[in-house]
C-alpha positions in Angstrom: 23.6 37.7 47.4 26.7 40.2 48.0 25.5 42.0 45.2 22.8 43.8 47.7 22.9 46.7 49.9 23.8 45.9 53.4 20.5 44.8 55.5 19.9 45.4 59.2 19.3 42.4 61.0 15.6 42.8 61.6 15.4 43.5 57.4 17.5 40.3 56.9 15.5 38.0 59.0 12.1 39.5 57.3 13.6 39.2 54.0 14.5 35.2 54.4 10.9 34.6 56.0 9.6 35.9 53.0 11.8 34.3 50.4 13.1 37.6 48.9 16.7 38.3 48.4 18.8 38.9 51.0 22.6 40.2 51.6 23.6 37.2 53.1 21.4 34.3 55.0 20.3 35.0 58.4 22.3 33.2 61.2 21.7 32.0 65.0 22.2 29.6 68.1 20.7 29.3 70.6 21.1 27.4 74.3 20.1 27.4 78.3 21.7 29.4 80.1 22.5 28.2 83.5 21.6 29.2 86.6 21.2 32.4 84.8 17.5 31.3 83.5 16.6 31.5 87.2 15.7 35.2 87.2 14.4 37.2 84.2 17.3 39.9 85.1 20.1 37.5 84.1 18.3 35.4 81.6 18.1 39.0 79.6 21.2 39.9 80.8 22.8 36.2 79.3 20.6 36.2 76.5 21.6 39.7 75.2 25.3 38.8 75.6 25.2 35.4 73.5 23.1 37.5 71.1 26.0 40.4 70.7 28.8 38.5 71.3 28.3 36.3 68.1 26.4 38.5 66.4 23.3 37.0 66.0 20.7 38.0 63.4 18.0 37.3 65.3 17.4 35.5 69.0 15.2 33.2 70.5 14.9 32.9 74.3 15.9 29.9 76.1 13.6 30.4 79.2 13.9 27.3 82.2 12.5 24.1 80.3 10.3 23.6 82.9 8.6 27.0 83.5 5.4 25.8 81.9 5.3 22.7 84.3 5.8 25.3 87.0 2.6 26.9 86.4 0.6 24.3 87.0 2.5 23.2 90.0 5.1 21.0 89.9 8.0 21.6 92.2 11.8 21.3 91.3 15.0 21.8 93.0 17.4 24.5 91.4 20.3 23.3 93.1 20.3 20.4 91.6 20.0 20.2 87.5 20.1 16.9 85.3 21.7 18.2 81.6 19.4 21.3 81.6 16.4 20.2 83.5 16.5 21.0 88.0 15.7 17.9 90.1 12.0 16.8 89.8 10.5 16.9 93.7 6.5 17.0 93.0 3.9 16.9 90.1 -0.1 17.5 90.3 -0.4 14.7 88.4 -0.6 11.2 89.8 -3.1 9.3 87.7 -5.3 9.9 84.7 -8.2 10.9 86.6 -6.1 13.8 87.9 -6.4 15.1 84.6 -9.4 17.4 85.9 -6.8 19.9 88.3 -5.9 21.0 85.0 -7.4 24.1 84.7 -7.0 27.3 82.8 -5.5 29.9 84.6 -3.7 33.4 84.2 -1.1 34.2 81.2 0.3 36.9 82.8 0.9 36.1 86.4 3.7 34.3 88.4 6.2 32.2 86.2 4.4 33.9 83.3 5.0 37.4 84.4 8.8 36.4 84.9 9.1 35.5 81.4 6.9 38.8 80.2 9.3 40.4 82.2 12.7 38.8 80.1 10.6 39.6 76.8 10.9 43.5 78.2 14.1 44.0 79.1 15.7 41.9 75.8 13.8 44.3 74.0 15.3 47.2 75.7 18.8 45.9 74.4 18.3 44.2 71.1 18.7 47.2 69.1 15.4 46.4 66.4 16.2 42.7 65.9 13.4 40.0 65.7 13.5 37.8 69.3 11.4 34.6 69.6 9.5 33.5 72.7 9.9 30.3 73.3 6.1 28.6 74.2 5.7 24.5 74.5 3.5 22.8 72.9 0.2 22.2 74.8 1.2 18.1 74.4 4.6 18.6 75.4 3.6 20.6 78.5 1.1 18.1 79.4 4.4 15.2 79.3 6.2 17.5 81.7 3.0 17.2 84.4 2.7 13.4 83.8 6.7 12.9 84.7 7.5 11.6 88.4 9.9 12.4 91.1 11.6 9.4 90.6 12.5 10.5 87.0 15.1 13.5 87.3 15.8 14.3 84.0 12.0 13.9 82.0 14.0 15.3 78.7 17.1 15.1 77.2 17.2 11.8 76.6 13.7 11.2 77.4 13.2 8.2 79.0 9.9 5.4 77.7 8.9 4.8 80.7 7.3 8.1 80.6 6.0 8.3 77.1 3.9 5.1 78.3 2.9 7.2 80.9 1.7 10.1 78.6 0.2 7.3 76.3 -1.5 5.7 79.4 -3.3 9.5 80.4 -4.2 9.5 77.3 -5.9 6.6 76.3 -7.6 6.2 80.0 -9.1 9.6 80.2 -9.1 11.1 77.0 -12.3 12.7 77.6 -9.7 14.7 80.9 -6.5 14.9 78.6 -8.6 17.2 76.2 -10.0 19.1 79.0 -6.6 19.5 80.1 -5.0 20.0 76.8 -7.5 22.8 76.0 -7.3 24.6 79.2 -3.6 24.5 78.5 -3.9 26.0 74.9 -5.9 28.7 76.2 -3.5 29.8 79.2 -0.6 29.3 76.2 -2.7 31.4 74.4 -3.2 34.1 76.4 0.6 34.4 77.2 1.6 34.2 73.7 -0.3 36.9 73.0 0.9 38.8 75.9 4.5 38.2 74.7 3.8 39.7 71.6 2.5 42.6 73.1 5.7 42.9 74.9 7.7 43.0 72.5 8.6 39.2 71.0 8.1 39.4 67.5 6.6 35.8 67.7 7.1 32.3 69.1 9.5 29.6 68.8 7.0 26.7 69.3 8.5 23.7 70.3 7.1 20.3 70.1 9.4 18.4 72.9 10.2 14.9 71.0 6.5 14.0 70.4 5.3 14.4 67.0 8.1 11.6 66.1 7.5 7.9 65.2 7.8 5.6 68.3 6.4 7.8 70.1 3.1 8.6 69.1 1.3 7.4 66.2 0.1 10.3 63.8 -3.4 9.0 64.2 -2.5 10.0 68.4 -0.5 13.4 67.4 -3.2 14.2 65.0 -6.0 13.8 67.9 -3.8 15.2 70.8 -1.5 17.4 69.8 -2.3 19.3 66.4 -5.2 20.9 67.4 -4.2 22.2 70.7 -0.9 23.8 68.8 -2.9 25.7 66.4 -5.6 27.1 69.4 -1.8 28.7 70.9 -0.7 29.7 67.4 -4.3 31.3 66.6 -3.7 33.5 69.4 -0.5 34.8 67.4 -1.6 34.3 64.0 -0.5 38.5 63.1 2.8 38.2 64.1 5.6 38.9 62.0 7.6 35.8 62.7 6.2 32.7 64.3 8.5 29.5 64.1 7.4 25.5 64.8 10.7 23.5 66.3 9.9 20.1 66.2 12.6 18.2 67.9 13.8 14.4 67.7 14.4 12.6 64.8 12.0 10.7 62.7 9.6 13.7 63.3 5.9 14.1 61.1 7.5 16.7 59.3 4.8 16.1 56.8 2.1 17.0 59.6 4.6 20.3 60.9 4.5 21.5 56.7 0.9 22.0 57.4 1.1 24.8 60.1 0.3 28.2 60.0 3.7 29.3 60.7 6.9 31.5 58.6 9.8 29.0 59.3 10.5 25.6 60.6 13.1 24.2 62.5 14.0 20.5 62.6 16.9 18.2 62.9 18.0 17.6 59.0 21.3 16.0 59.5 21.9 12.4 61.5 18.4 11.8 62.7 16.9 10.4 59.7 14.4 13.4 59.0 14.5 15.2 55.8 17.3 17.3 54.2 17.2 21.0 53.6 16.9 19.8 49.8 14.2 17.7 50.6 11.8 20.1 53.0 12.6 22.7 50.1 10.2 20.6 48.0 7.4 20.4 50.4 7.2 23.2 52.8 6.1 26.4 51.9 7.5 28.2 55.2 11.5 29.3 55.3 13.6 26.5 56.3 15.6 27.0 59.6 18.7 24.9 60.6 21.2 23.2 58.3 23.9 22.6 61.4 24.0 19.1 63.6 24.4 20.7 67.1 24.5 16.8 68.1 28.2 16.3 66.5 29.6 18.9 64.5 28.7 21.9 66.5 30.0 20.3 69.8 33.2 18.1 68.6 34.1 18.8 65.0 36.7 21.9 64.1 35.5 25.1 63.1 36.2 24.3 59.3 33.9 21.4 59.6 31.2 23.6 60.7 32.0 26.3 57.9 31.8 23.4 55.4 28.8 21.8 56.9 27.1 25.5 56.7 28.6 26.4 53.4 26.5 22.8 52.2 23.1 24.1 53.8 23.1 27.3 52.3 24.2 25.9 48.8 21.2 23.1 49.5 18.6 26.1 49.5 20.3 28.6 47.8 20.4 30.9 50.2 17.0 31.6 49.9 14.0 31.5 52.3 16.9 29.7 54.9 17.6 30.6 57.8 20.8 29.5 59.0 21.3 27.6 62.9 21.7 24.1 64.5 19.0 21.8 64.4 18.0 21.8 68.2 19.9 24.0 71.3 23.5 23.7 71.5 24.8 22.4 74.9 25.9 24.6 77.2 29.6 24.1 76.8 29.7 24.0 73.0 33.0 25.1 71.8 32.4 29.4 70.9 35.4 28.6 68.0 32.5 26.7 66.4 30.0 28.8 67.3 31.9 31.6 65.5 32.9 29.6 62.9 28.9 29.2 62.0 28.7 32.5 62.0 31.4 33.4 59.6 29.9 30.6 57.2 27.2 33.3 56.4 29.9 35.9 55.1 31.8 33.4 53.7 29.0 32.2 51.4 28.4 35.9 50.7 31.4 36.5 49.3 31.9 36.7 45.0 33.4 33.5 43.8 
């Protein structure tokens, strides 16, 4: 790889999507920013820094988790956060035959115009790099609306009691969850697009811990979830970088190798999914991750992170890889480590 002329970073990242050469493999992290994700002033403003700071090839933007939630009105308190997730106070969403208030509404107004407004001003300061959107699945949007007061932190660890709940919506109106889910896609839709006119060079689409075993069967995923994600993803379809997260471990990585996306992002270490090696055999999109944010990232030493990134780039080759943690880092991961995955890219760069 160090044989090639210096890239930029926007030329690096385009080069790994497409499996070309590339001076050395693209590197990034990403996590919440608290309370900064409040406002679209200092989520840019937080955002931009993280991104210089470590020198980020390219950044994706860690917008409040429960933005999307907010649009169809649920309430939180922002005084009071759970991990990364404010107090739940109110949800539109009592019982399955609620399902119907779900209705398609504006993609560029209120919490959505906030975050059009963050895509804007991290343009202004990016300096020509490729910046993700981040847009929830239509499924995983839909769990956030079915959570209760009485359950303060709905992700991260997610508790069963409500994945029964989204199972029970479900499977007692499913003629209202597809209503719902479709009028949800559309509104996703529409702001994708928008976000992409801003300025995002695509989406980081996340599937929130769903399209895992345990949770739902693939029969459910396939019925709920799939073809709501690629009605959000049409809207985007000429973008120049559009990534699929799909968090949790024992995800369908099988079903996320089907989507009409350039990379994936998925847990590959400690959460029995596959290995870099493995995807490499079956996905056609770049492969993004390589890094356990879970352990390493957060508690190991910075050599341990080198070594575990010097191992993920050797596992692809350093081609069509994209170098990051498998999920968000927390918020108070060590920045020694978070260096130290940086310089793993210029140390596998160098000639032996």
């Amino acid at each position: 790889m160090s044989h090639l002329n210096k890239l930029t970073k926007r030329e690096r990242v385009g080069a790994a999507l497409r499996g070309e050469p590339v001076d050395r493999v693209p590197v990034s992290a990403w996590q919440h920013f608290i309370p900064a994700e409040r406002q679209p002033e200092t989520l840019a403003a937080a955002s931009l820094k993280h991104f210089h700071d470590f020198d980020w090839d390219w950044l994706k933007i860690n917008p409040r988790a429960t933005y999307y939630a907010e649009a169809w009105g649920s309430r939180f308190d922002f005084e009071k956060y759970s991990g990364v997730l404010p107090k739940l106070e109110s949800t539109p969403l009592q019982a399955p035959l609620d399902l119907e208030k779900i209705h398609e509404i504006s993609g560029t107004e209120g919490v959505f115009a906030e975050q059009l407004e963050v895509i804007k001003l991290i343009k202004a300061g990016i300096g020509g790099a490729h910046f993700l959107q981040t847009v929830f699945s239509p499924l995983s949007v839909l769990y956030f609306l079915v959570a209760r007061p009485s359950q303060t932190h709905p992700a991260e660890p997610l508790p069963e009691i409500q994945y029964e709940d989204l199972r029970r919506f479900l499977h007692e109106n499913p003629k209202g969850a597809h209503a719902a889910l479709k009028n949800i896609a559309a509104t996703l839709g529409k702001f994708s697009s928008a976000a992409v006119d801003a300025g995002a060079s695509g989406l980081f689409f996340a599937i929130v811990k769903l399209a895992r075993q345990e949770v739902l069967s693939k029969t459910e995923f396939e019925e709920f979830g799939k073809p709501y994600d690629l009605q959000v993803l049409k809207a985007v379809e000429g973008a120049p970088f559009n990534l699929l997260h799909i968090c949790g471990p024992r995800a369908y990585f099988d079903i996320a190798a089907e989507y009409p996306v350039h990379a994936l992002n998925w847990a590959s270490i400690g959460q029995h999914n596959p290995t870099l090696a493995e995807a490499k055999k079956h996905a056609h999109q770049a492969l993004v991750g390589g890094v356990d944010e879970v352990e390493n990232l957060q508690n190991g030493r910075p050599q341990d992170v080198i070594r575990e990134a010097l191992a993920a780039i050797e596992a692809t080759g350093g081609r069509h890889h994209l170098l990051t943690p498998g999920c968000a880092t927390n918020v108070d991961v060590p920045a020694e480590n978070l260096r130290a995955l940086r310089q793993a890219a210029e140390v596998a760069a160098k000639p032996a």
